[in-house]
N, C-alpha and C positions, 0 to 999 in steps of 0.2 A: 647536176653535172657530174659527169663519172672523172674522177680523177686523173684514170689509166688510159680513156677517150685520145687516143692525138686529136690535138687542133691547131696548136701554134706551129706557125711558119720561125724558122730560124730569127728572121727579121723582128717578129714580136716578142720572142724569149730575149732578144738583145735587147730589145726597150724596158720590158720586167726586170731584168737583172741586173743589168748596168755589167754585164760580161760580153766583149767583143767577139764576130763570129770566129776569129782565127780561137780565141781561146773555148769555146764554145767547141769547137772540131778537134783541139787537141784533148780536150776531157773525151770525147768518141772516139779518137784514135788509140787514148790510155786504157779506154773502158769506164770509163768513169760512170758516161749514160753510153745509154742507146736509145735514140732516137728510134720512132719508126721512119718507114717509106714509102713516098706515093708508087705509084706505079709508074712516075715519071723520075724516080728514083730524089722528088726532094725532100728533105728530113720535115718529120710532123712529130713536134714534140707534145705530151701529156700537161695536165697541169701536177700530178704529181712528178713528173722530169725536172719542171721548173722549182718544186719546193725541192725535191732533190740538190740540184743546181745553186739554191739558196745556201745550203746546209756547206756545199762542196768550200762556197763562196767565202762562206765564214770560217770554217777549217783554216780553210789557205789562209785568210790573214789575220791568222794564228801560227800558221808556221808550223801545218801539218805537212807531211810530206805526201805528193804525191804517190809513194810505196806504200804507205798506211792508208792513201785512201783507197788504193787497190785493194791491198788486202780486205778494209774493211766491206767493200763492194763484193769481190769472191766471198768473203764469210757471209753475207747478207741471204745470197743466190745459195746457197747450202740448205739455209735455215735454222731453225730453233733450237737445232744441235751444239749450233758454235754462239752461241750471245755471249760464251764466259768471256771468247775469243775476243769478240768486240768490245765488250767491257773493257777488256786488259789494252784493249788499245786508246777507248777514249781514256781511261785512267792514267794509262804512260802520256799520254796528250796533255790531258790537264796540269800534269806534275811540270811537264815541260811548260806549259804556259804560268805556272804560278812562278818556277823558276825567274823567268824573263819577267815576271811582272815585281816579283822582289830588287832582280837588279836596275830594273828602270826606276822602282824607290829611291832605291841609293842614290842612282845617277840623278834624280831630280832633286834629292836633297842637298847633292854637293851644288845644284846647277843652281837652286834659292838661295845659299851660302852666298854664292859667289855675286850672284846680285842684289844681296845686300850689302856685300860687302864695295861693290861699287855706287850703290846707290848712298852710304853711310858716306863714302868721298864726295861726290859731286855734292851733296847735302851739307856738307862741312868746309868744302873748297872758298867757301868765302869768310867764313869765322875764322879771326885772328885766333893764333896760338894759344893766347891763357884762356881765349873762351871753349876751344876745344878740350882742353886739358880741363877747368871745370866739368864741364860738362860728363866726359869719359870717368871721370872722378869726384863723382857726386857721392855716392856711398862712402866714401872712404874719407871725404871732407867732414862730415856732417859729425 
């Protein structure tokens, strides 16, 4: 099967992807793909469109920008000239996502804190006062 072959009808790239056709048509209106055309002017996409499509798909929810992925598309259609160009972009990417992936660390750290620290109440809400106080003070009893 030749990769670059259209075959899929819009309708089937939408079942592949799990990408709706509105969002499907504004990646064609950004540039993102291009589609080919029947001669009845309806879009036939390749299966390399659709692994394209995949990649777009993953970017985004990553929280690549649209702009970078233009760019990175115009650098592609250039050639072997600009790879440093693309590089430097998935690289500012990745920094961006390690960014976002450290401070969701944190946030999950404070977020396990704080359910233990509810969970340590509800767990204790029935122990009378000196058994809590043992307990909390077991090293320092012994």
């Amino acid at each position: 099967m030749d990769k670059e072959q259209p075959q899929f009808k819009i309708k089937t790239v939408v079942e592949k992807t799990g990408l709706s056709e509105h969002t499907l048509r504004y990646y064609e209106k950004e540039g993102l793909v291009v589609p080919a055309r029947t001669e009845t002017n309806i879009r036939q996409y390749s299966q390399g469109d659709v692994e394209w499509l995949f990649f777009i798909d993953h970017m985004r929810s990553t929280d690549m920008s649209i702009q970078d992925l233009k760019s990175f598309v115009e650098l592609r259609r250039y050639g072997t000239d600009y790879e440093q160009d693309i590089l430097d972009i998935l690289l500012r990417h990745r920094d961006n996502v390690q960014d976002k992936l450290t401070a969701y660390q944190k946030n999950l750290e404070m977020l396990n804190h704080k359910i233990d620290t509810y969970t340590d109440q509800l767990k204790n809400r029935d122990k009378n006062l000196y058994e809590y106080f043992v307990e909390i003070n077991q090293d320092r009893l012994k």
